[in-house]
TORKOL-4160 file (C-alpha; in steps of 0.2 Angstrom, whole numbers, padded with zeros to 4 digits, m for minus):
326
<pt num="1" X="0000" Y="0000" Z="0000"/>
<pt num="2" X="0012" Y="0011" Z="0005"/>
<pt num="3" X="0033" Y="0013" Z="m0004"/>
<pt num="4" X="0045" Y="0022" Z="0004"/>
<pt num="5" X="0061" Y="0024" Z="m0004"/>
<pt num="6" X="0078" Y="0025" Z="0005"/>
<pt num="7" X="0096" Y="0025" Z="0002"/>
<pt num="8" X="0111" Y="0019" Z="0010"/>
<pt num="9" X="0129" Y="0025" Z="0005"/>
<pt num="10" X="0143" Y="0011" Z="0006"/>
<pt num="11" X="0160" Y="0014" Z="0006"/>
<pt num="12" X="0169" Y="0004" Z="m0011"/>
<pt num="13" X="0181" Y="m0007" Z="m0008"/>
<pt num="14" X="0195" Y="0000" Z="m0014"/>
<pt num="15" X="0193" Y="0017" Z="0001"/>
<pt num="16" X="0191" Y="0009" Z="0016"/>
<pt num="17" X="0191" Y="0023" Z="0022"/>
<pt num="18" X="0179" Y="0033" Z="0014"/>
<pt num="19" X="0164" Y="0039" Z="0026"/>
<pt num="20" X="0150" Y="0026" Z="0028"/>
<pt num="21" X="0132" Y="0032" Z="0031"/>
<pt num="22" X="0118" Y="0018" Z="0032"/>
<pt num="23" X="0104" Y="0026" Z="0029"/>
<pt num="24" X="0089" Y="0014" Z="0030"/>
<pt num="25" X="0073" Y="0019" Z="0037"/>
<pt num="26" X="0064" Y="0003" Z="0035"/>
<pt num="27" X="0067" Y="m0016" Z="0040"/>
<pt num="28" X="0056" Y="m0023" Z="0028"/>
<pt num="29" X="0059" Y="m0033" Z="0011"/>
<pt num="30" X="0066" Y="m0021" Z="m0003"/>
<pt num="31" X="0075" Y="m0019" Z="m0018"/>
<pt num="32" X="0093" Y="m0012" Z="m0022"/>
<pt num="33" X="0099" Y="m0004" Z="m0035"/>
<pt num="34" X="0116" Y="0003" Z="m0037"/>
<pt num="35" X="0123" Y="0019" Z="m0046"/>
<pt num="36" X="0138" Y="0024" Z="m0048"/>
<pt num="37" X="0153" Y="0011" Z="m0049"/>
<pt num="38" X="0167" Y="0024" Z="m0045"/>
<pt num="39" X="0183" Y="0023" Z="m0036"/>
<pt num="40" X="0177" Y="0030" Z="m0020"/>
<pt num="41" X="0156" Y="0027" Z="m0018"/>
<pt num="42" X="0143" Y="0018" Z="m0022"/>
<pt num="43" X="0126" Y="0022" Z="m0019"/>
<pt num="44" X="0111" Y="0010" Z="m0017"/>
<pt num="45" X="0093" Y="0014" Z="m0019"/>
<pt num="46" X="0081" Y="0003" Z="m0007"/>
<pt num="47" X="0064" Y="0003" Z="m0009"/>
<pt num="48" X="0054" Y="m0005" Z="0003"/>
<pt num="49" X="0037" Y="m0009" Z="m0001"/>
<pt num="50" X="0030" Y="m0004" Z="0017"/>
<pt num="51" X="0033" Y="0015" Z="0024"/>
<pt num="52" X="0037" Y="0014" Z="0041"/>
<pt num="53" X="0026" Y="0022" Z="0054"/>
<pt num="54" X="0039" Y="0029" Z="0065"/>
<pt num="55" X="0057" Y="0036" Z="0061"/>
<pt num="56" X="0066" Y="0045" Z="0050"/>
<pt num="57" X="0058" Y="0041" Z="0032"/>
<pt num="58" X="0055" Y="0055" Z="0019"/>
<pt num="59" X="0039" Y="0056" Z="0023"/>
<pt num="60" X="0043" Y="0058" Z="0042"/>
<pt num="61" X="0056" Y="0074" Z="0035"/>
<pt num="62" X="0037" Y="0083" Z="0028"/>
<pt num="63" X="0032" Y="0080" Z="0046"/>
<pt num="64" X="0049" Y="0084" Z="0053"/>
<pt num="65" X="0051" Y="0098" Z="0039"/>
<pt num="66" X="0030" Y="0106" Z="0040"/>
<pt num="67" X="0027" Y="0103" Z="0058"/>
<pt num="68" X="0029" Y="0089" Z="0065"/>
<pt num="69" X="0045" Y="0089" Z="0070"/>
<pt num="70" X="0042" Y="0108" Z="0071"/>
<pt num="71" X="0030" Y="0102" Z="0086"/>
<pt num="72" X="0045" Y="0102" Z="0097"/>
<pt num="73" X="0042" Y="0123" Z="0098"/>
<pt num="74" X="0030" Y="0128" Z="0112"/>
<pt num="75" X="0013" Y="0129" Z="0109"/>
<pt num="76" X="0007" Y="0132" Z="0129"/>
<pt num="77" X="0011" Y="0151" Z="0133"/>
<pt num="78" X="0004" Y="0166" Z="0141"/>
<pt num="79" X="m0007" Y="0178" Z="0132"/>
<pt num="80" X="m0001" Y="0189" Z="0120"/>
<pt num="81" X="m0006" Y="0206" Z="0112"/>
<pt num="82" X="0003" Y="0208" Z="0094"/>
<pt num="83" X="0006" Y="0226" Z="0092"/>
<pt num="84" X="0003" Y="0226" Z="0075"/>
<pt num="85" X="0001" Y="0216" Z="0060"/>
<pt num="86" X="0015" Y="0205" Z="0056"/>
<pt num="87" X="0020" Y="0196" Z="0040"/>
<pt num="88" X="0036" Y="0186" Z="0044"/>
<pt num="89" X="0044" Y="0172" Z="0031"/>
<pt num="90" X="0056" Y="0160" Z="0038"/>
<pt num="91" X="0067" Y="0148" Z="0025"/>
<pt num="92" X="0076" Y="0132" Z="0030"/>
<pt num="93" X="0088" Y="0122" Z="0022"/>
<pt num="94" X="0087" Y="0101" Z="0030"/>
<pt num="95" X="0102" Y="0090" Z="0032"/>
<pt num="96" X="0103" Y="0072" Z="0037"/>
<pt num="97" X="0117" Y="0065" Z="0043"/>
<pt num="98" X="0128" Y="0083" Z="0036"/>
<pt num="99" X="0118" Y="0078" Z="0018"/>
<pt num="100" X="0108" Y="0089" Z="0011"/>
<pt num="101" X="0089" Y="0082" Z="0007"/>
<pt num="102" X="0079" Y="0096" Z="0006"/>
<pt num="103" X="0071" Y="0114" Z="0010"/>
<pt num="104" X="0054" Y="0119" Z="0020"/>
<pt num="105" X="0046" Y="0136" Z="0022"/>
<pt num="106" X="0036" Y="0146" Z="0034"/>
<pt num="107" X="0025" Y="0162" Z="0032"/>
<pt num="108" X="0020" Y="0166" Z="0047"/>
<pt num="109" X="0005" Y="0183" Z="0050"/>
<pt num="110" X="0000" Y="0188" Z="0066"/>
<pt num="111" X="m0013" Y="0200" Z="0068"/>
<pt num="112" X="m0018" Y="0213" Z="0081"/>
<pt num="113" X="m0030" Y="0206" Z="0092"/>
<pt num="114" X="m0022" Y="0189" Z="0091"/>
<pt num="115" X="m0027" Y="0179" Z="0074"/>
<pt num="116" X="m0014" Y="0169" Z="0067"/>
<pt num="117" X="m0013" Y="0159" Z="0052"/>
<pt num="118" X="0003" Y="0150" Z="0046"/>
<pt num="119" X="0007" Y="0143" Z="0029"/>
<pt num="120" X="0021" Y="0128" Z="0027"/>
<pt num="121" X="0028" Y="0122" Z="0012"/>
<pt num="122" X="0043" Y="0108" Z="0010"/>
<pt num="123" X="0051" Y="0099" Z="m0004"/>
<pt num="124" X="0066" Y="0086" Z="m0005"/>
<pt num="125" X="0082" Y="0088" Z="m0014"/>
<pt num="126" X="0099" Y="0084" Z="m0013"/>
<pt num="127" X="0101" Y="0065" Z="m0015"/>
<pt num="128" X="0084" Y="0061" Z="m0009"/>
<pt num="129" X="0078" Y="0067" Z="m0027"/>
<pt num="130" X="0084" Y="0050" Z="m0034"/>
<pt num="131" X="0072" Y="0041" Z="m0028"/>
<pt num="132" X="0059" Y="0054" Z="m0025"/>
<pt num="133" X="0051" Y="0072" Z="m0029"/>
<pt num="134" X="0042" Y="0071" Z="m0012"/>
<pt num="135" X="0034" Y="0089" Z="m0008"/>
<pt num="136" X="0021" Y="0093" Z="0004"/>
<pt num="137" X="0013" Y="0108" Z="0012"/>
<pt num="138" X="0002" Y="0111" Z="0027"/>
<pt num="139" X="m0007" Y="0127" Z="0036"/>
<pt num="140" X="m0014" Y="0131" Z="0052"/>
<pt num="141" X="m0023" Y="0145" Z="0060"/>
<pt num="142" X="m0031" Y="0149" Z="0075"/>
<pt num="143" X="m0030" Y="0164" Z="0089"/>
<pt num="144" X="m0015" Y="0166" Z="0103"/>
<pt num="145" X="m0029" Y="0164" Z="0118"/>
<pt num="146" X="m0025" Y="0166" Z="0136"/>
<pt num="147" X="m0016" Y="0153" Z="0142"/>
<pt num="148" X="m0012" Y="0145" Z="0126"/>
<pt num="149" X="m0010" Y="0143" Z="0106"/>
<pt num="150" X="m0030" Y="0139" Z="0102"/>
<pt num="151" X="m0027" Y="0134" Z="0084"/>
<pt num="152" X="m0045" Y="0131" Z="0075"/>
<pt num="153" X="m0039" Y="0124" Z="0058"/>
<pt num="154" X="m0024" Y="0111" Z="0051"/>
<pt num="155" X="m0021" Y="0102" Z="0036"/>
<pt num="156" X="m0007" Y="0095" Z="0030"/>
<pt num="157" X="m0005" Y="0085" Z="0013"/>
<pt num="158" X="0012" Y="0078" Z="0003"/>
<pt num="159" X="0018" Y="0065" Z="m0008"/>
<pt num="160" X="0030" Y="0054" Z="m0006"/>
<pt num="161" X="0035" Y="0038" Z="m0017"/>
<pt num="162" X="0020" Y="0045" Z="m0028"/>
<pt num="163" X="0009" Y="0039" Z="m0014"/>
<pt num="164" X="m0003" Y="0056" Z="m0009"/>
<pt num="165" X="m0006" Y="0056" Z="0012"/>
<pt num="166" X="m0017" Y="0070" Z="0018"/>
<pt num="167" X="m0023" Y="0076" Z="0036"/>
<pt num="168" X="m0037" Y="0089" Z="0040"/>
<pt num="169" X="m0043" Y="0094" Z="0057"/>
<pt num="170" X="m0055" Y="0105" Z="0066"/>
<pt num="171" X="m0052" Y="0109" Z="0083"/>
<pt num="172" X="m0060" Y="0120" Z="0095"/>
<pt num="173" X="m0057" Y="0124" Z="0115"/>
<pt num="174" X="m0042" Y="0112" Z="0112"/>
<pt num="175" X="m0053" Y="0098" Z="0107"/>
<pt num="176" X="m0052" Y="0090" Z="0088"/>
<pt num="177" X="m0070" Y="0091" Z="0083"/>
<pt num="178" X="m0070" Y="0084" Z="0065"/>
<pt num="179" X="m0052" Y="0074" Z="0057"/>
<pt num="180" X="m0049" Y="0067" Z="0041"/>
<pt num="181" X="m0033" Y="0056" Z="0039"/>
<pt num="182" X="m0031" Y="0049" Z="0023"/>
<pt num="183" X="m0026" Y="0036" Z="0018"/>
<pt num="184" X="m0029" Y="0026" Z="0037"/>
<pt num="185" X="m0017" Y="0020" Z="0047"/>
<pt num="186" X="m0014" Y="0000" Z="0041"/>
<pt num="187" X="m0022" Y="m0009" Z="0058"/>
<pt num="188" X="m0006" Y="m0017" Z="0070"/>
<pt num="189" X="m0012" Y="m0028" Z="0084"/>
<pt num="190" X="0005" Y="m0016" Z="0095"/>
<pt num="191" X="m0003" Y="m0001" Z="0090"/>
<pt num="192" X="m0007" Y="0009" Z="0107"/>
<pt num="193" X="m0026" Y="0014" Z="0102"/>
<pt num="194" X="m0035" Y="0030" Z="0102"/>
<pt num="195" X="m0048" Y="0034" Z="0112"/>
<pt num="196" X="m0061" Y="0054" Z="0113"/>
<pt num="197" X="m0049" Y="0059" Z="0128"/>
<pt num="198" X="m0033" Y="0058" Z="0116"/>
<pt num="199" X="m0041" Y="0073" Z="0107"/>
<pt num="200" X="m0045" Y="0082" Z="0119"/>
<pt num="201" X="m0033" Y="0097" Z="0125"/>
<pt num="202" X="m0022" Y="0097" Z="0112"/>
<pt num="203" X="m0012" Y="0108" Z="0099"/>
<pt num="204" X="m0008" Y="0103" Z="0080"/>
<pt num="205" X="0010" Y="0104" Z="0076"/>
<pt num="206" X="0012" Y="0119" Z="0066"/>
<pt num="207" X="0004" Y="0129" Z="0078"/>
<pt num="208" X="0016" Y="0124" Z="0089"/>
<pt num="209" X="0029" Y="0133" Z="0081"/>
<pt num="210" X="0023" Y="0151" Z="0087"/>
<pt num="211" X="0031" Y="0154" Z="0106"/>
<pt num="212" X="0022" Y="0171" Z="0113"/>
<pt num="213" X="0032" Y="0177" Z="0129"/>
<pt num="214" X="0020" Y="0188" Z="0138"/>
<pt num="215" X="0030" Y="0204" Z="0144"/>
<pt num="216" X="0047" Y="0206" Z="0151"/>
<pt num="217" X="0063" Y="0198" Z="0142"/>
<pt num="218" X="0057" Y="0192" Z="0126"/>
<pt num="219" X="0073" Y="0179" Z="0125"/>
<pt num="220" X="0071" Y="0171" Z="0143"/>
<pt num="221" X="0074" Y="0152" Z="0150"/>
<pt num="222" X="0055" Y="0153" Z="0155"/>
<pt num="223" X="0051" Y="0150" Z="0137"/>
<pt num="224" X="0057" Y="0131" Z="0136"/>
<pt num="225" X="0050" Y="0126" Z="0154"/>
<pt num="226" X="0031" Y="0119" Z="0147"/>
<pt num="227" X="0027" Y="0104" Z="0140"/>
<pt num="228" X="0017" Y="0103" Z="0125"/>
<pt num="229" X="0001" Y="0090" Z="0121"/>
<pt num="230" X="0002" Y="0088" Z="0103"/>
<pt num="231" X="m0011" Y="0079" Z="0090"/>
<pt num="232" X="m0005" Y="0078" Z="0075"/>
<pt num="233" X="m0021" Y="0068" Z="0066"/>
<pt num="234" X="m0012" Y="0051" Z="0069"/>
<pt num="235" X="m0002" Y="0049" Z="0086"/>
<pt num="236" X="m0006" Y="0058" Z="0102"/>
<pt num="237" X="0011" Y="0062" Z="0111"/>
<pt num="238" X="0018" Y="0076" Z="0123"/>
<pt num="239" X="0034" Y="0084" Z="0120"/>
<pt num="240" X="0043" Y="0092" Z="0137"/>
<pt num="241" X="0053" Y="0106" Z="0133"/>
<pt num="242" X="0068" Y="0112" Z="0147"/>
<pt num="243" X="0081" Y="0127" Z="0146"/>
<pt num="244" X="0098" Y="0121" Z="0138"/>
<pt num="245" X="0109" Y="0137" Z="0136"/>
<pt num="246" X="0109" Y="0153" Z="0125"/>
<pt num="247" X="0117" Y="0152" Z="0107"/>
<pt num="248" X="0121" Y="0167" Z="0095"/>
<pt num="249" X="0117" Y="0164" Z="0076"/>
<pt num="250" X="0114" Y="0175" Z="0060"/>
<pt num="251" X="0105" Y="0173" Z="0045"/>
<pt num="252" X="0095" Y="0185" Z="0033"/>
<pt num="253" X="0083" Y="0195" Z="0043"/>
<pt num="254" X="0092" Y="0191" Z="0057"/>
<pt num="255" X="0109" Y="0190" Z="0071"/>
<pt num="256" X="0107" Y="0189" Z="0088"/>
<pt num="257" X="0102" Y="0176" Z="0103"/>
<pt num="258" X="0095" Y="0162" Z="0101"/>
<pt num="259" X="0086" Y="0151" Z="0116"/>
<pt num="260" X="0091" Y="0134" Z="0115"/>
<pt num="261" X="0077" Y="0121" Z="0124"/>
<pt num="262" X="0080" Y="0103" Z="0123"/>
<pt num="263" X="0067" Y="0092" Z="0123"/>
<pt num="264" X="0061" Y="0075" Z="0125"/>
<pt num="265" X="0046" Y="0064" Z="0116"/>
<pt num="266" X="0032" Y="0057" Z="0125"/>
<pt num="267" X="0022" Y="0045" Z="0115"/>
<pt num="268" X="0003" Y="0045" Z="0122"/>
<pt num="269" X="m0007" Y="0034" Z="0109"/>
<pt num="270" X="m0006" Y="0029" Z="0090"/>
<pt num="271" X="0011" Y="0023" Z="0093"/>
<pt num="272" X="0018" Y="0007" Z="0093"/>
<pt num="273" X="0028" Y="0005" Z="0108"/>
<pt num="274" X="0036" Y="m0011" Z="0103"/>
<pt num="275" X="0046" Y="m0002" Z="0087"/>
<pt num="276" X="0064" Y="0000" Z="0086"/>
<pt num="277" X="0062" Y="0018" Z="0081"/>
<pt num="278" X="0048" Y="0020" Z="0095"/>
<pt num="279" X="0061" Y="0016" Z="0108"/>
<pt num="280" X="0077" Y="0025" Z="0101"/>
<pt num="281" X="0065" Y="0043" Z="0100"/>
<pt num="282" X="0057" Y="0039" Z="0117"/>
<pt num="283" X="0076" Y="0039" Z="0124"/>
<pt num="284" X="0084" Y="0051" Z="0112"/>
<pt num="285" X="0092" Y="0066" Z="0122"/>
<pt num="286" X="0099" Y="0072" Z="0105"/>
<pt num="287" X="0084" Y="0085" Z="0102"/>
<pt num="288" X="0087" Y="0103" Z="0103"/>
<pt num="289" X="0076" Y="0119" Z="0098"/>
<pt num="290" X="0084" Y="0136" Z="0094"/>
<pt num="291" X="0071" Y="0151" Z="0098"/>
<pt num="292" X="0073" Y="0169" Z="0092"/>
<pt num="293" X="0061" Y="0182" Z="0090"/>
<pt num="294" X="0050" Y="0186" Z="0076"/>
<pt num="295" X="0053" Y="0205" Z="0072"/>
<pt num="296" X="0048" Y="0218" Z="0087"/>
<pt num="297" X="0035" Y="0205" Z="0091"/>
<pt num="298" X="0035" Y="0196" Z="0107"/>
<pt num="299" X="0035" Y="0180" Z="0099"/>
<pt num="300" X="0046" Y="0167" Z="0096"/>
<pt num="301" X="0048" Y="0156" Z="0080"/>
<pt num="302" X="0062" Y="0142" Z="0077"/>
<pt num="303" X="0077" Y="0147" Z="0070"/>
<pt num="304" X="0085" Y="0129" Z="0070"/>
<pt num="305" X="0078" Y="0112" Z="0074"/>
<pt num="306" X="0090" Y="0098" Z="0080"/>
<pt num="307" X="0081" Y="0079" Z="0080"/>
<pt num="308" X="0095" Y="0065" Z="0082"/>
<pt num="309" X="0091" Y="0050" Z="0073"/>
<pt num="310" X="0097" Y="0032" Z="0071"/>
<pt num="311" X="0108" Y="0036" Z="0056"/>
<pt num="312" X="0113" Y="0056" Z="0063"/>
<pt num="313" X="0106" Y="0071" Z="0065"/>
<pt num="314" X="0092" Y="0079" Z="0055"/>
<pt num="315" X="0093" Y="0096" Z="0056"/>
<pt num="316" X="0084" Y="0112" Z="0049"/>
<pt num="317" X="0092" Y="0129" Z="0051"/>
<pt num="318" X="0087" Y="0146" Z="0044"/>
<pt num="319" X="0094" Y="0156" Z="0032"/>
<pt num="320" X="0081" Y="0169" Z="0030"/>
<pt num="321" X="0073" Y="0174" Z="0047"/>
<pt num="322" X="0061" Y="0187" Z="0045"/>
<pt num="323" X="0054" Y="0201" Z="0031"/>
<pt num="324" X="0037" Y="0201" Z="0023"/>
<pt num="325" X="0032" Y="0183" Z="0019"/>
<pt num="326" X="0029" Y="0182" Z="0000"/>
């Protein structure tokens, strides 16, 4: 139902000591086929015939890449009163590994009052296009309430292996009140299952990008102490955020702090506690979030994502932070 494509780089046996990445994000049957026959590296295309559910996979970077690896920003926060009308367009280049597989992009607008919507658009390059042209994008919009991000719209949809996977959601009060997931989850007999209370005080993902600090020091440690109840249409999971240290960086529309928070996954429901890749994210300490502010605004957006995986680190870091989004 499902193809996922993947790729592993070998070293050749005449440079041993040329670096070797294993990149497979699958364990099931596939196929290889090899290009390249050169003095130094070969690479080897494996398609699996199953996408796996949890891990790093390419369509795992569109949730990484649109939100849900964004979900590691903080989404609970005190309220907020935007001074003015914002438009704000952030550009990421994503690495795996120190590879280069692709760009995402926010457009972010906050309004006065509190409205927000924000647009999310990925695609993969690099290597990766090989064996895919996977794109995706994904919005969500909603209102920076009292206590908390109150988004009222998501959706997300991309393409990956030619295969189309689609979520749209409704939610209200923190409360999912109509989802669409398309195509279904395949049924597991591990699968920890969903129940009404899963979707119940929760945030999408791409909301959870937006970090409102209510008054005082918009860059302070106080932004990374929450823990955020995420739903991202599939699996029902908590991510704990907790100060790490201040960094400086510099990009387009922006040089200055940045406020680093780790964090740490939490799997609630949809998961499948018995997976490899379940396990190694559940103890991976190798998960970072770079704040900085959007503008003059009191709010923080994600200038660099750090999420270790099982074959190094994905990364997504901004070269444009800030100016008009297009």
């Amino acid at each position: 139902m499902y193809v996922e494509d993947s790729m592993r780089m070998t070293d050749s046996p005449t440079a041993a000591s040329c670096r070797k990445v294993d990149a497979v994000f699958g364990e099931n049957d596939a196929t290889t086929t090899t290009y390249g026959a050169g003095p130094r590296t070969r690479i080897r295309i494996r398609r699996h015939k199953r996408l796996p559910e949890t891990g790093v996979t390419i369509s795992h970077f569109f949730r990484s890449a649109l939100g849900a690896s964004l979900l590691i920003a903080a989404g609970l926060a005190p309220s907020l009163a935007v001074a003015a009308s914002t438009r704000t367009a952030i550009n990421y280049g994503v690495t795996l590994a120190g590879f280069p597989i692709g760009t995402a992009n926010l457009a972010i607008n906050l309004s006065d009052g509190g409205p927000y919507k924000i647009d999310a658009s990925a695609k993969v390059g690099g290597l990766i296009r090989l064996i895919s042209d996977g794109r995706g994008s994904a919005s969500s919009s909603g209102k920076l309430g009292s206590s908390q991000v109150r988004p009222t719209a998501y959706t997300l949809t991309s393409v990956a292996g030619k295969k189309p996977q689609s979520v749209q959601m409704a939610l209200a009060g923190g409360n999912v009140t109509a989802l669409q997931l398309q195509p279904d989850l395949p049924p597991r007999k591990d699968r920890v299952p969903l129940t009404d209370a899963d979707k119940h005080g929760v945030i999408d993902p791409l909301s959870a990008v937006l970090v409102p600090v209510n008054g005082g020091a918009v860059l302070d440690a106080s932004a990374c102490r929450r823990s955020l109840p995420v739903f991202d249409g599939a699996q029902r999971f908590d991510i704990k955020l907790s100060y790490a240290r201040t960094e400086q960086v510099s990009g387009k529309g922006y040089a200055g702090p940045a406020i680093v928070c780790s964090a740490r996954y939490v799997p609630i429901a949809g998961h499948r506690p018995s997976r490899s890749q379940t396990k190694f994210m559940v103890d991976n300490r190798d998960i970072e979030l770079w704040l900085a502010p959007i503008g003059e605004t009191h709010v923080l957006a994600p200038f660099k994502i750090i999420i270790g995986t099982q074959i190094g680190r994905l990364t997504l870091t901004a070269s444009r932070f800030g100016g008009d989004a297009d």
